[in-house]
C-alpha positions in Angstrom: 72.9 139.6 150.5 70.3 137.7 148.4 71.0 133.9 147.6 70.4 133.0 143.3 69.5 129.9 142.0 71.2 130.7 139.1 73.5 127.4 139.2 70.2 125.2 139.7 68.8 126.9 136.9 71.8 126.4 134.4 72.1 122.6 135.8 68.4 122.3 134.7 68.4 124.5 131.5 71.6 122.6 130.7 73.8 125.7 129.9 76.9 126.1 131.7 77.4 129.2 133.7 80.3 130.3 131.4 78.1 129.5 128.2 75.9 132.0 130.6 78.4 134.2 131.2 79.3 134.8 127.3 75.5 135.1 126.3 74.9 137.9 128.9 78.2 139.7 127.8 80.1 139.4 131.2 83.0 137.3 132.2 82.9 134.2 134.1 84.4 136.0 137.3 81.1 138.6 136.4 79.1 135.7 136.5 80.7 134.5 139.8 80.1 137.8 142.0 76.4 137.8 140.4 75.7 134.3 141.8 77.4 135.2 145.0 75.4 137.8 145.5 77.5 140.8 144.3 75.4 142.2 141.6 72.6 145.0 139.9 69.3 144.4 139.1 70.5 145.3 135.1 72.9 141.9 135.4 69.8 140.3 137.4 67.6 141.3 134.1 70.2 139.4 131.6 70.9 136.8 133.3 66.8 135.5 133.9 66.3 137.0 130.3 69.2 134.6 129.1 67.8 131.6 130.9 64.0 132.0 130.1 62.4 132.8 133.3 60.8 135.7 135.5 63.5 137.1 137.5 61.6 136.7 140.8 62.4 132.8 139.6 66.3 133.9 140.2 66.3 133.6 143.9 66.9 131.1 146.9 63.2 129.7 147.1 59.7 130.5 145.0 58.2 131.4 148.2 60.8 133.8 149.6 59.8 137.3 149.6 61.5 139.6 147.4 60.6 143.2 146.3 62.2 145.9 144.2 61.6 149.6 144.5 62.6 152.6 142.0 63.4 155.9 143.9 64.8 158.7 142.0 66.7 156.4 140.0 68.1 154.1 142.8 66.8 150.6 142.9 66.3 149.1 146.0 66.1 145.5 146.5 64.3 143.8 149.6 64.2 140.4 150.8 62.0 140.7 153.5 58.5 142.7 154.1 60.1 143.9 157.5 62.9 145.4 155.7 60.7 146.5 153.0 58.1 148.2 155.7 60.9 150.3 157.4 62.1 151.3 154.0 58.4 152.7 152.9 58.0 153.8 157.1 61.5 156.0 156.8 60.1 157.5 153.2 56.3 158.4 154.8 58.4 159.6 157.6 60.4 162.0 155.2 57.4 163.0 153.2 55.8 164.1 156.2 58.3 166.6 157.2 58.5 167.9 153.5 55.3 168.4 153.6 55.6 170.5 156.8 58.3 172.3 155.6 56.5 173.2 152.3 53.0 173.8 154.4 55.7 176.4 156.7 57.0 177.8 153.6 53.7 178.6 152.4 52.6 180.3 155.5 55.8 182.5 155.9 55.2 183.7 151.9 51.4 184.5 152.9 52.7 186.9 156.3 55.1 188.6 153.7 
C-alpha cells in the first residue's frame, strides 16, 4: 500500500485532519483508512483538492514514483515502474492474442 503525507501536509497547511475530514465530506475514521492507505483515487482527488496541492504531492516522498492508469473504467495505481512495466507487459501480452484471435476470426469468415 502507498504511504500519504497527508498528516505533514495538514501540520504545515495548519488544518486539522478532522477540519479535513468535514471539508472533504467523510468522517474522521474515512479520513483515517485514507491516510493509512485504504482509499480511491476519487477520496485521493478531495483530499489534495481540499489542501491545495497536486495530488502526486499526496505521497511518501516528491521523488517516489507513482503512476495511475484508467482501463475500462478501473483505475490502477502504481508505485513503482517495475510494477507499472508488468502491468503494460501483461496488457501488450493480452492485446497480442486478441489480435490473433481476431486475425483467426477473420481468416475462418474468408474460407466460409
Amino acid at each position: 500500500m502507498a504511504k500519504f503525507r497527508i498528516k505533514e501536509i495538514c501540520r504545515d497547511k495548519g488544518i486539522t485532519q478532522k477540519e479535513l475530514a468535514e471539508k472533504i465530506g467523510i468522517t474522521a475514521v474515512g479520513l483515517a483508512k485514507a491516510i493509512a492507505g485504504n482509499t480511491t483515487i476519487g477520496t485521493l482527488e478531495k483530499v489534495a483538492d481540499a489542501l491545495g496541492v497536486d495530488i502526486v504531492e499526496l505521497f511518501a516522498e516528491k521523488e517516489d514514483f507513482v503512476a495511475f492508469v484508467r482501463d475500462r473504467g478501473q483505475i490502477y495505481v502504481f508505485d513503482s515502474i517495475r510494477a507499472l512495466k508488468e502491468f503494460t507487459d501483461a496488457a501488450d501480452k493480452t492485446a497480442g492474442v486478441m489480435r490473433e484471435l481476431g486475425e483467426a476470426a477473420d481468416a475462418l469468415k474468408e474460407k466460409e
